[in-house]
C-alpha positions as CSV (number, residue, x, y, z in Angstrom):
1,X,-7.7,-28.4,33.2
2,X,-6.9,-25.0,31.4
3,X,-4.8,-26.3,29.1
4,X,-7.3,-28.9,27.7
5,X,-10.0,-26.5,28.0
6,X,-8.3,-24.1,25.6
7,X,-7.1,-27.2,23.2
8,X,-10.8,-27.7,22.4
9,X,-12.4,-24.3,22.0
10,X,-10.0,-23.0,19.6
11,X,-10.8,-24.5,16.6
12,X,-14.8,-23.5,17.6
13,X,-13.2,-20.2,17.5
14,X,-11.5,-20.3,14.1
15,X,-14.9,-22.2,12.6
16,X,-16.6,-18.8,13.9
17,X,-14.2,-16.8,12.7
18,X,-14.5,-18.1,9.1
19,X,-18.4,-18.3,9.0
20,X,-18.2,-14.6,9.9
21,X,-16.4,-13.5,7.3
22,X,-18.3,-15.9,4.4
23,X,-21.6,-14.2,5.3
24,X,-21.3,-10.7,5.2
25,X,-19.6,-11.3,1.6
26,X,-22.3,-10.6,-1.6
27,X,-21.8,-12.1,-4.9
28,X,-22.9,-10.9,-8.1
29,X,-23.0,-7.0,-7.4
30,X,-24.8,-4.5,-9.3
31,X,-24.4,-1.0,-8.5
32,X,-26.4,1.4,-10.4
33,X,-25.6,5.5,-9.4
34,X,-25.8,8.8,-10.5
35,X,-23.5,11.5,-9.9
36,X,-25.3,14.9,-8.6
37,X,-23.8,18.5,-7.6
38,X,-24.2,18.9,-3.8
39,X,-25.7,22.6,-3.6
40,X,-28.0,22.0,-6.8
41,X,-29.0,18.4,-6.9
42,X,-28.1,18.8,-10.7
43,X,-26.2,15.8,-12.2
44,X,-22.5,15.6,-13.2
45,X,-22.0,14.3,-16.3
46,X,-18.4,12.9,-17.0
47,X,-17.3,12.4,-14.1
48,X,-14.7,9.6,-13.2
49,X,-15.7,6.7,-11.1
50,X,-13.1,4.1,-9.5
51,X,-14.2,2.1,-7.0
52,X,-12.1,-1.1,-5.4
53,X,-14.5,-4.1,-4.2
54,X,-12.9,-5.8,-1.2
55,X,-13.6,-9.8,-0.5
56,X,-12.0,-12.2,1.8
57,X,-9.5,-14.1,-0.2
58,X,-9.2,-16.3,2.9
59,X,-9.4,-16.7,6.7
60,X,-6.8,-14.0,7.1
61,X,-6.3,-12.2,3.9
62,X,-8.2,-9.8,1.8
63,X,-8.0,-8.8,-2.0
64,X,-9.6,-6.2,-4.2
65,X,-11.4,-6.2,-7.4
66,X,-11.0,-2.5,-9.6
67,X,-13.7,-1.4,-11.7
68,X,-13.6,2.3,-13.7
69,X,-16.8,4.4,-15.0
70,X,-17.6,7.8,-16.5
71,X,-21.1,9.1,-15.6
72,X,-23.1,10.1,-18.7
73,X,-24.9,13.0,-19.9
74,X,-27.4,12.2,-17.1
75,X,-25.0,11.7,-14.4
76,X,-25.3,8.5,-14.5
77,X,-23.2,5.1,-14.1
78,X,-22.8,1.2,-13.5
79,X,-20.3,-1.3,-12.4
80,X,-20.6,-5.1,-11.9
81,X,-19.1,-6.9,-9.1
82,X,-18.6,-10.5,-8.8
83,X,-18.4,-10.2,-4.8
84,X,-17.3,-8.0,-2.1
85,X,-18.5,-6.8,1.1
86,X,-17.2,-3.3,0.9
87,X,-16.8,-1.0,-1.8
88,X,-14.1,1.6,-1.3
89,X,-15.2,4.7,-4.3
90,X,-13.0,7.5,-5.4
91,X,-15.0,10.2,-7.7
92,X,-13.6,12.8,-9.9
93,X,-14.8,15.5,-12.0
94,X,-13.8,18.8,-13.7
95,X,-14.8,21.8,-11.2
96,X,-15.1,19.5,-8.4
97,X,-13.4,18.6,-5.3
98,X,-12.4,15.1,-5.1
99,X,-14.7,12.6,-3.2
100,X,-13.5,9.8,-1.2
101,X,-16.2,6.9,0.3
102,X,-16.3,3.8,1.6
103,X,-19.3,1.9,1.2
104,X,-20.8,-1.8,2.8
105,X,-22.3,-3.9,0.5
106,X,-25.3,-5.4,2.1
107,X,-26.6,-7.0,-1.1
108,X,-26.1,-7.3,-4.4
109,X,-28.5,-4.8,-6.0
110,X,-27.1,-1.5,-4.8
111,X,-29.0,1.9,-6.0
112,X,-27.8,5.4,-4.8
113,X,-26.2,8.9,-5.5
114,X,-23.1,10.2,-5.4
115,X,-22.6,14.0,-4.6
116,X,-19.6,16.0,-5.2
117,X,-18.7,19.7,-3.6
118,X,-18.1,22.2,-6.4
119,X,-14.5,23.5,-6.5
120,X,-14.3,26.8,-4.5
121,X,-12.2,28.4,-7.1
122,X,-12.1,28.2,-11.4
123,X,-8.9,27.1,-12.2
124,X,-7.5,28.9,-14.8
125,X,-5.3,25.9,-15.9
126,X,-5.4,22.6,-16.8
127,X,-2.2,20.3,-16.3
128,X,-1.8,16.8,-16.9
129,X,0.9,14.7,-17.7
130,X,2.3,11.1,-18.3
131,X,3.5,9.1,-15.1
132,X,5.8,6.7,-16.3
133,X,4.2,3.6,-17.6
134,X,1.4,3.8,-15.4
135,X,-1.9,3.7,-17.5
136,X,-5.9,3.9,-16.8
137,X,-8.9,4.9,-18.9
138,X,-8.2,8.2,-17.9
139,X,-4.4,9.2,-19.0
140,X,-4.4,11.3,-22.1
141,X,-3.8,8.6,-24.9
142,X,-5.1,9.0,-28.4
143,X,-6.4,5.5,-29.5
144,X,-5.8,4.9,-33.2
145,X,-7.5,1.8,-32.9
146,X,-9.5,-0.2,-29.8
147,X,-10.4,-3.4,-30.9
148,X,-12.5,-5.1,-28.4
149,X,-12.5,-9.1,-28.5
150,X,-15.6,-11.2,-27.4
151,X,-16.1,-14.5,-26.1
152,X,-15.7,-15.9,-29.7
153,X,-12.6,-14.9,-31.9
154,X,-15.1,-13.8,-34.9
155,X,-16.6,-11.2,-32.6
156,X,-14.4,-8.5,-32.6
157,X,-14.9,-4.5,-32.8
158,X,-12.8,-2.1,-34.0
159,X,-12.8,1.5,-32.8
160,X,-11.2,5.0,-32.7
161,X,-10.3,6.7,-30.1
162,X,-10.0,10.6,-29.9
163,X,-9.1,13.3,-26.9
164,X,-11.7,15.6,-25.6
165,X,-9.8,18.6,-24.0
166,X,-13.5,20.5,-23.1
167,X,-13.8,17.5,-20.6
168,X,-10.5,16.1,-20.1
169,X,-11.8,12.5,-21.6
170,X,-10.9,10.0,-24.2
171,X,-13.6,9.5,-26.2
172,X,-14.8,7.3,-29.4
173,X,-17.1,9.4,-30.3
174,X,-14.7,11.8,-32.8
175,X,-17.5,14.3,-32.9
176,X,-17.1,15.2,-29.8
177,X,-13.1,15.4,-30.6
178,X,-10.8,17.7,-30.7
179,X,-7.9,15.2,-32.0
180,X,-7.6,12.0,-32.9
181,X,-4.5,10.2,-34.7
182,X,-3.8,7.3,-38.4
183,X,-0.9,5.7,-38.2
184,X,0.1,4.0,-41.4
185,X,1.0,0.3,-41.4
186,X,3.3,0.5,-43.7
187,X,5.7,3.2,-43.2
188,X,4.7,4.0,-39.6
189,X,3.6,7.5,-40.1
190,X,1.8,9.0,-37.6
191,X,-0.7,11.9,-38.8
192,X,-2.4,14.1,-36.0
193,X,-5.7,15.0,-36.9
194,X,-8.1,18.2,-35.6
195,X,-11.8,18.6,-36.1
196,X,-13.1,20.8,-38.2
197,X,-13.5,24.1,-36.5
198,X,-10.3,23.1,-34.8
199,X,-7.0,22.9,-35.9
200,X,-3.2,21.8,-34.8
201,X,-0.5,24.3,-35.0
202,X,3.2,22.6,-34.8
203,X,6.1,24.3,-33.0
204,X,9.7,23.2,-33.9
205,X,11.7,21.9,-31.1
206,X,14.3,24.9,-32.5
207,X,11.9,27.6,-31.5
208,X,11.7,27.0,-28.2
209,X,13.7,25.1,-25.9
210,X,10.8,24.4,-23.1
211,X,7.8,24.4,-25.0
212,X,5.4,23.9,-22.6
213,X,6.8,27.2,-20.2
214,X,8.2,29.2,-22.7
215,X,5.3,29.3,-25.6
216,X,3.0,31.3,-23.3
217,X,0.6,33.2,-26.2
218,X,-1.1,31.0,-28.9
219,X,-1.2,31.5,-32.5
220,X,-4.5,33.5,-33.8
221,X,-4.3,32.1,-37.2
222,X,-2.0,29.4,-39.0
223,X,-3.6,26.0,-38.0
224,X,-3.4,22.8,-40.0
225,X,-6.6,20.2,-40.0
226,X,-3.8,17.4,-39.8
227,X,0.0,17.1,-39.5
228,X,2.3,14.4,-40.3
229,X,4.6,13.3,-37.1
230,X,8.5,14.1,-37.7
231,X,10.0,14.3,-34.3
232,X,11.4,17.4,-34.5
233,X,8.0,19.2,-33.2
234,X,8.3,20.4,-29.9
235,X,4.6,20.4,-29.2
236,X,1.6,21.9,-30.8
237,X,-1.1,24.4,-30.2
238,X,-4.6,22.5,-30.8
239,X,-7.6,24.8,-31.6
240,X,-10.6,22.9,-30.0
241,X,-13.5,21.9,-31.9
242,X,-15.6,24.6,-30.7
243,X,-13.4,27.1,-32.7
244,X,-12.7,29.1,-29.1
245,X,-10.4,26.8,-26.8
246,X,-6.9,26.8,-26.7
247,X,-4.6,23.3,-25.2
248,X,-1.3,22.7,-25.5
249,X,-0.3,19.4,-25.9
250,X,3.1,17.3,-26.5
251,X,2.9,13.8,-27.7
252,X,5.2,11.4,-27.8
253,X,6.9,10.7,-31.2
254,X,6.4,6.5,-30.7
255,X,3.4,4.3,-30.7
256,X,2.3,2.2,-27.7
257,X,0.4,-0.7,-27.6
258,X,-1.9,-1.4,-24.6
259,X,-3.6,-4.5,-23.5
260,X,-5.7,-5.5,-20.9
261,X,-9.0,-7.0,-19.9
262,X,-12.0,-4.7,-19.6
263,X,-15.0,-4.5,-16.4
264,X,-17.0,-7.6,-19.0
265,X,-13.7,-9.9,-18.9
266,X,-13.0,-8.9,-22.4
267,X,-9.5,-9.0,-24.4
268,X,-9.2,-5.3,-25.6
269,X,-5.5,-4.0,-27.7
270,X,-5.2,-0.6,-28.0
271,X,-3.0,1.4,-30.1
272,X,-2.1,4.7,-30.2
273,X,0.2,7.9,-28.7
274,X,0.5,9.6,-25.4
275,X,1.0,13.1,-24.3
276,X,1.6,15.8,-22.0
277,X,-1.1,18.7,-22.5
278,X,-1.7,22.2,-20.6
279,X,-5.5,23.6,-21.5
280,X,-6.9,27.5,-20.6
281,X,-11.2,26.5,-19.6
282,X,-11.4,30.3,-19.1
283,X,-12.5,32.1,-22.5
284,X,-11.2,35.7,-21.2
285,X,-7.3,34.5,-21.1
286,X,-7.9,31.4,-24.1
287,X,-4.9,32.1,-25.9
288,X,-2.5,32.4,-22.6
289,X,-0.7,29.8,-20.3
290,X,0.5,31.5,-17.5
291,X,2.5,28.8,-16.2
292,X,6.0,28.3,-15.0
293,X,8.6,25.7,-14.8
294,X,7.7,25.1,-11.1
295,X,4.1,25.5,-11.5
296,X,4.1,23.1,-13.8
297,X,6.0,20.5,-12.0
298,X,3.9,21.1,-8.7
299,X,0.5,20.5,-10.5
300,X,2.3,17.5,-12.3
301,X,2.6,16.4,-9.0
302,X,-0.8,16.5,-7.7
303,X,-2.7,15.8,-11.5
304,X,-0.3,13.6,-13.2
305,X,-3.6,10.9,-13.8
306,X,-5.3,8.3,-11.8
307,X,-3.4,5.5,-10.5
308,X,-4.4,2.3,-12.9
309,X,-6.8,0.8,-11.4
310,X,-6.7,-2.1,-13.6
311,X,-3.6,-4.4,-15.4
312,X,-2.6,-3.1,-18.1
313,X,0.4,-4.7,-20.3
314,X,2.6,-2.1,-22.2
315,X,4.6,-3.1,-25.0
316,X,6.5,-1.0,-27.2
């Protein structure tokens, strides 16, 4: 009598078990957000949004869908779902503490703030470096060109790119950039070029062996408004563009080609260089990087760049 009992209420069970998981699933998310300082209220403006909608693939399996945003001047952000029932949000932003949430998506128009804890400390240096081949908005890479692709072949954009080392952004806006590269078709020349209160200022790879630890004072004087790449520079000082802040950076003497498919569904090909970069925020030390070979390699460690949160296919 068990034994038939059991024969028929188990496929009631598994029916139960799939309706469950179909209707707490939303389609067609909108989440709309600003990004506010905890103690003030104020809003955060660049900060880095990635947040990872999970739906239910099928009876017993789950799968994500990665979306990336930077809050604007107002603090303020959107991503676009096309379902999910729980949203899993990681938020970064200069001179805050990282902020890990998970959110359940109990429809499809979701409105609220984010608030991050200011860091307890100024950090008096920046370091951030390439990891491997693993790429997302946010790695240092100066985009020579972005052309963005529409839903018809004749609808195409072309951008470029620059690095912002105030914020720790790329950004196409090359006023507020402090370098931004050409590369000529023809002959393959790369030329680095500064803004105009800035400058770059190239160190040969014979005057210093580690660039990076042993350079520890920048130049006052001597910078150049552009550069040609040789590949015998060991790295280079950049002036920032407001005339005051000091980075060091290294790019790499090659060009990479990136393509992937943006939050819209988009084809977007980017071209450009990547590099390693230190950067002093504090104005009293601007031209020093106290930094050693260990310091370096911890922080690398701990900011090396955000996992990609989207595919990205690298060619070279």
């Amino acid at each position: 009598m068990w034994e038939r009992t059991h024969r028929i209420l188990l496929p009631v069970a598994v029916g139960l078990l799939v309706v469950t998981g179909c209707a707490r699933e939303v389609y067609n998310i909108s989440w709309e957000g600003v990004v506010a300082d905890k103690t003030t209220g104020r809003p955060v403006s660049h900060a880095r949004i990635i947040a990872t909608a999970s739906y239910q693939e099928n009876i017993d399996q789950t799968a994500q869908i990665n979306k990336y945003a930077v809050s604007d001047e107002a603090g303020r952000f959107k991503l676009n779902f096309s379902k999910g029932f729980g949203l899993t949000v990681k938020t970064d932003a200069r001179g805050y503490l990282g902020n890990l949430d998970y959110k359940v998506i109990k429809n499809n128009l979701l409105s609220d703030t984010i608030f991050v804890s200011p860091h307890p400390f100024d950090a008096s240096l920046v370091v951030r470096k390439m990891n491997g081949n693993s790429f997302s908005p946010s790695i240092p890479f100066i985009r020579e060109s972005h052309i963005w692709k529409g839903i018809k072949e004749s609808s195409k954009e072309t951008l470029i790119w620059g690095f912002d080392f105030l914020y720790g952004t790329n950004t196409p806006n090359l006023d507020s950039a402090d370098v931004w590269v050409e590369i000529n078709k023809a002959n393959g020349r790369i030329v680095l070029n500064a803004a105009e209160k800035g400058g770059v200022f190239p160190v040969n790879k014979s005057d210093s062996e580690n660039f990076f630890t042993n350079l520890t004072r920048a130049p006052e004087t001597g910078y150049l408004k552009s550069h040609v790449l040789t590949g015998n520079e060991a790295g280079f000082f950049v002036l920032c563009r407001n005339g005051v802040n000091v980075a060091k950076m290294v790019p790499e003497n090659r060009v990479c080609v990136l393509t992937y498919e943006d939050k819209d569904g988009h084809t977007v090909k980017e071209k450009g260089i990547r590099f390693d970069y230190l950067f002093q925020p504090n104005l009293k030390n601007r031209l020093y990087f106290p930094v050693s070979a260990s310091a370096a390699d911890n922080k690398n460690k701990s900011d090396s760049g955000i996992t990609s949160s989207e595919n990205f296919g690298v060619q070279f």
